[in-house]
C-alpha positions in Angstrom: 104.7 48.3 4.1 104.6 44.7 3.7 101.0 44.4 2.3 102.5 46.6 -0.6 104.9 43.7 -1.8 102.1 41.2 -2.3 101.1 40.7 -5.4 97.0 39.4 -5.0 94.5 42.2 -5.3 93.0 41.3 -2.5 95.7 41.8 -0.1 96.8 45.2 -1.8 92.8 45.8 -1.1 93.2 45.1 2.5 96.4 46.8 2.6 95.0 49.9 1.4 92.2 49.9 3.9 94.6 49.2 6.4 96.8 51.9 5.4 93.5 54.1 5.7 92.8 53.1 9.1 95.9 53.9 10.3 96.2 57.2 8.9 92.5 58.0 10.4 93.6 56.7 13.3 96.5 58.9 13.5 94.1 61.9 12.2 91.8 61.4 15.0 94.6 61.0 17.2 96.2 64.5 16.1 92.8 65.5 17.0 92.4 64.4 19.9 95.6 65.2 21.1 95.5 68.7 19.9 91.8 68.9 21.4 93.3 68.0 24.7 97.0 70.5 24.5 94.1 73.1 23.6 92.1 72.5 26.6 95.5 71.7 28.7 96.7 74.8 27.9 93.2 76.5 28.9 92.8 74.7 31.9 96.3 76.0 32.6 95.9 79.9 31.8 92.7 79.2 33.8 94.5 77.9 36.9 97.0 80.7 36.2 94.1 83.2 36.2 92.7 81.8 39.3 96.1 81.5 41.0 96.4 85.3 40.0 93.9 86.4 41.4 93.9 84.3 44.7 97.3 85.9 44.9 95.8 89.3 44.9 93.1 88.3 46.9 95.6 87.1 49.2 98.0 90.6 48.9 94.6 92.6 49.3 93.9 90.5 52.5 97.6 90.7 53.9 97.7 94.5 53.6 93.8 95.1 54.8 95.2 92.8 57.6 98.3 95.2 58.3 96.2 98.1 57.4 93.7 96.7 60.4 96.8 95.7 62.6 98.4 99.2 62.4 94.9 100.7 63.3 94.0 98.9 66.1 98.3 99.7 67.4 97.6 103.5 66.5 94.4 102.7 68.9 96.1 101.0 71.6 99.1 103.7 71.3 96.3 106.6 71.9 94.8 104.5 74.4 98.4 104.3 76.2 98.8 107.5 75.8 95.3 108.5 77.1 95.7 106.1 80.5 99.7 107.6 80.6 97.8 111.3 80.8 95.2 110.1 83.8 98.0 108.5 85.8 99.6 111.0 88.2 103.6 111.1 88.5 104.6 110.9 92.3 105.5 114.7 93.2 109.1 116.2 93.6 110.0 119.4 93.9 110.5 121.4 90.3 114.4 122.9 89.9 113.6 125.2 87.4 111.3 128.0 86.7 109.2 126.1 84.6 106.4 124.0 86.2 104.2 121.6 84.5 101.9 118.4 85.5 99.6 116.7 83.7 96.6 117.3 86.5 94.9 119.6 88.5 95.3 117.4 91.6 97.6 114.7 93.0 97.2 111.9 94.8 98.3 111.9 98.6 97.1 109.2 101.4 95.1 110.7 104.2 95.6 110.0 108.2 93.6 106.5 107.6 96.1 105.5 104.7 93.5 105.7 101.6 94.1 107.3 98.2 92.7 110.9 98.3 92.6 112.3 94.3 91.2 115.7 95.2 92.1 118.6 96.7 89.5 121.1 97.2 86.3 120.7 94.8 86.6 119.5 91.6 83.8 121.0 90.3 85.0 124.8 91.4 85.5 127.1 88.8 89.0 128.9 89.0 90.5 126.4 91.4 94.0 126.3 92.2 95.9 123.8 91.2 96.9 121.7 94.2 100.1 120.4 93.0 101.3 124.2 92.3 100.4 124.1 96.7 102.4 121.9 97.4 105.6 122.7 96.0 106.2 126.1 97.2 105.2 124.5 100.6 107.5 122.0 100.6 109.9 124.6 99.5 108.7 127.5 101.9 107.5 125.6 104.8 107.9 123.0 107.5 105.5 120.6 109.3 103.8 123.1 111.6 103.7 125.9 110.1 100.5 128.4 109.7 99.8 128.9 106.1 97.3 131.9 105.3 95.0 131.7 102.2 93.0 135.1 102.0 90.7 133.5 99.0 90.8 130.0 99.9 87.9 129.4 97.2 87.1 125.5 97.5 89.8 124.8 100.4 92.3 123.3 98.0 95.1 125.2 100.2 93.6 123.7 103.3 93.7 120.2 102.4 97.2 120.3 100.9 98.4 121.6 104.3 96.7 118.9 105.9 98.4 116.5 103.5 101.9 118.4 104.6 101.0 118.9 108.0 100.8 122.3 108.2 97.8 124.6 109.7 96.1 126.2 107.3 94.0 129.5 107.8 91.5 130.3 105.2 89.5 133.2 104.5 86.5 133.9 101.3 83.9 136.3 101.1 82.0 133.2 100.5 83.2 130.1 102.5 82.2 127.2 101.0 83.3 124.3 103.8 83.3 125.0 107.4 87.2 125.3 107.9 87.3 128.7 105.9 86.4 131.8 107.9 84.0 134.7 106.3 86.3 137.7 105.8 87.4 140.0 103.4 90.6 139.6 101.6 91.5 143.6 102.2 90.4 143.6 105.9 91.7 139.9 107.6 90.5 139.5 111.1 93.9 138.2 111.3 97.2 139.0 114.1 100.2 140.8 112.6 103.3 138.8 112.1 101.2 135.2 113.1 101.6 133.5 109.7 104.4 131.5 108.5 103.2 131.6 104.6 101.0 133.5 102.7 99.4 132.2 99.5 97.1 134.0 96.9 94.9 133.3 93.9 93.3 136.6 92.9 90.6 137.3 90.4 92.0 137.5 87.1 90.0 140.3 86.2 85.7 139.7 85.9 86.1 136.2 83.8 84.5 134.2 86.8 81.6 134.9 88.7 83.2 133.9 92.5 80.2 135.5 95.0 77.2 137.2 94.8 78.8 139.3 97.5 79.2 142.9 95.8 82.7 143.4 97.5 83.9 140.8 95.3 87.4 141.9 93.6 86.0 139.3 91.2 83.6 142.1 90.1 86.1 145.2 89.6 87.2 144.9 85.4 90.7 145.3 85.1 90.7 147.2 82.0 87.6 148.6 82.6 86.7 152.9 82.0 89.0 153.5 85.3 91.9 151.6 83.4 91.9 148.7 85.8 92.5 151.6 88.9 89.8 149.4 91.1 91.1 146.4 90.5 94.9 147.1 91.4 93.9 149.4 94.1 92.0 146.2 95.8 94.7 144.5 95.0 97.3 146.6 96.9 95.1 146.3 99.8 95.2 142.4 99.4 98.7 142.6 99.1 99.5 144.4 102.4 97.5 142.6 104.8 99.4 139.6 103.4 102.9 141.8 104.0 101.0 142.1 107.8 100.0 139.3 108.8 103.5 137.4 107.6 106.0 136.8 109.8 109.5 138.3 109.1 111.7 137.0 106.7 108.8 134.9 105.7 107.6 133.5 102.3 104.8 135.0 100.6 103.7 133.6 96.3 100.6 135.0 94.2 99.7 133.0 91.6 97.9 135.4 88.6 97.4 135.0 85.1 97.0 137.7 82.4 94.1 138.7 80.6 92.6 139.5 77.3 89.0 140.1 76.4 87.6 140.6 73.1 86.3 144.3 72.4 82.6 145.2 71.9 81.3 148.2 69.4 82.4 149.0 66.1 84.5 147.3 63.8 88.0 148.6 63.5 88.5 149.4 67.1 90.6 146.6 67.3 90.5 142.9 67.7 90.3 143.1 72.0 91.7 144.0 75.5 95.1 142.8 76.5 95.0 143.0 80.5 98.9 142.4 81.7 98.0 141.9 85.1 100.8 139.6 86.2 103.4 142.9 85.4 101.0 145.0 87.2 100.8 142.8 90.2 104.6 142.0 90.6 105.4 145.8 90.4 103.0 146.9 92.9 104.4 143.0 95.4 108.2 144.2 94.9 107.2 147.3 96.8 106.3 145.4 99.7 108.8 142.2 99.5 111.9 141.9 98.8 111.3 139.8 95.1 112.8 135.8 95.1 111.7 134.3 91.8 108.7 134.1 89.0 107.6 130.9 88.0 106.1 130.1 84.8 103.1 127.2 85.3 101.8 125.8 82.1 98.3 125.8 82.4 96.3 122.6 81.1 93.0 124.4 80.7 90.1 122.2 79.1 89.3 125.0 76.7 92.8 125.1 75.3 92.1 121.8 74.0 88.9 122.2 72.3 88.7 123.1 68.8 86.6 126.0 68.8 88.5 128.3 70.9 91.6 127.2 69.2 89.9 127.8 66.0 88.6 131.4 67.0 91.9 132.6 68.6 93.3 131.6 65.2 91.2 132.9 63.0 90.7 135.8 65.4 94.4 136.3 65.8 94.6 136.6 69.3 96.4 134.0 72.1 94.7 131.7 74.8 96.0 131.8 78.0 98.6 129.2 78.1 100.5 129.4 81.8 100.2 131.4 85.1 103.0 133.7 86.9 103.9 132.4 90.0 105.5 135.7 92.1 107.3 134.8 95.6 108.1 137.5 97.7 110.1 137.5 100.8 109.0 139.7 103.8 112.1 141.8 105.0 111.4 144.0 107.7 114.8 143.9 110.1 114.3 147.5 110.9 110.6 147.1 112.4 111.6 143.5 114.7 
């Protein structure tokens, strides 16, 4: 330094103490500078820190967001799906022997052009299907024809022929609309050889309590202590007025479903009753009619969607009813015209 070279104590005095400024100075300045790297670099690991975790906030919020987006899709897709089950296809006629339709009814427009969703009643337990109606008539019929229902039930037949244009005759043991006649499936007040069609859907066994009426084939157990004898002798008789009253070389369908009931008494008699009364039925039609066709018809039965009676036929190892025969017949009498 310069102050050094003086020679006067005085200014190697105030050189020294200026020296010892400086070097405080540069002391504090170290200090202060290192006080403020320190808290820079704090400040810095803290902005990291919060960065980080505003990063993960962020990641958690992007996938709670897809989480909640793919939710509310897998919603909408069941909701689709729900609304793609409740809207009827327009009807065709099925090639195959394998029918299927995703309702019990379809919709048709009446004589004043409105919607009608219902054929028959709704509400009627073991209803026929409409839809399974009106494809074997628009297969077996034409506009005009007379189309015989000997347990017309709720009418379903009857308002499907009106749809079609065809004239429907209906018979129950217990009408339930004015258009079906009182009558006896096994004794039809009914001409011989005056219908064009004949239709059918019997009892499948005692499942359903159809009429109070004690003549009810409804009531006769097809596997009962007779081995079903009462049931398939009825029946018989149901099938032969049909055979009667059809015209020749005429149509005829039943529309039956098997049956299996689970056994009372003592464990280890077995788990139930299997009831094959669609074999029983065709072999006793084929000796009337001259046999066309069986159609399998998926059934979409509310039960086979709940989870109890899936869970018992599971764990009870036995099946639920999952489709319906559909037996067409073709009266052939050329000897008798």
């Amino acid at each position: 330094m310069p102050f050094l070279a003086l020679r006067h104590p005085v200014c190697v005095v105030v050189g020294v103490m200026v020296m010892m400024r400086g070097v405080r100075y540069n002391h504090e300045r170290l200090h202060v500078g290192g006080a403020f790297m320190q808290h820079a670099q704090r400040t810095r690991s803290e902005d990291q820190g919060h960065q980080g975790k505003a990063s993960k906030q962020r990641l958690h919020n992007r996938n709670v967001g897809r989480a909640s987006t793919a939710g509310k899709r897998n919603v909408r897709t069941r909701e689709r799906s729900r609304l793609a089950r409740m809207r009827r296809p327009p009807l065709k006629v099925f090639p195959s022997t394998l029918w299927e339709y995703p309702s019990q009814h379809y919709d048709m427009k009446d004589a004043d052009g409105f919607t009608v969703t219902v054929q028959g009643d709704k509400d009627y337990v073991g209803a026929t299907p409409s839809w399974v109606i009106w494809q074997l008539l628009q297969r077996y019929t034409r506009e005009g024809d007379v189309v015989l229902d000997p347990m017309c039930g709720s009418g379903t037949t009857i308002d499907v022929c009106t749809h079609l244009k065809r004239q429907a005759v209906g018979f129950d043991l217990s009408p339930t609309r004015d258009e079906i006649q009182q009558a006896d499936a096994r004794a039809l007040p009914q001409p011989d050889a005056s219908v064009d069609f004949a239709f059918v859907d019997p009892p499948y066994s005692t499942h359903v309590n159809y009429s109070s009426d004690p003549r009810c084939i409804g009531k006769l157990d097809a596997s009962g202590d007779d081995g079903g004898e009462a049931y398939y002798q009825a029946m018989e008789r149901v099938l032969h007025e049909m055979h009667r009253t059809l015209k020749n070389r005429r149509y005829a369908a039943v529309y039956v479903s098997d049956s299996w009931r689970k056994r009372k008494g003592e464990k280890g008699g077995g788990g139930g009753v299997f009831m094959p009364i669609g074999f029983e039925l065709f072999a006793r039609m084929r000796e009337l009619f001259t046999m066309i066709d069986v159609v399998c018809v998926v059934r979409h039965n509310a039960k086979l969607e709940r989870g109890d009676f899936a869970r018992a036929a599971l764990e009870g190892n036995f099946f639920m009813r999952g489709f319906n025969y559909l037996m067409i017949g073709k009266k052939v009498d050329d000897d008798r015209r």
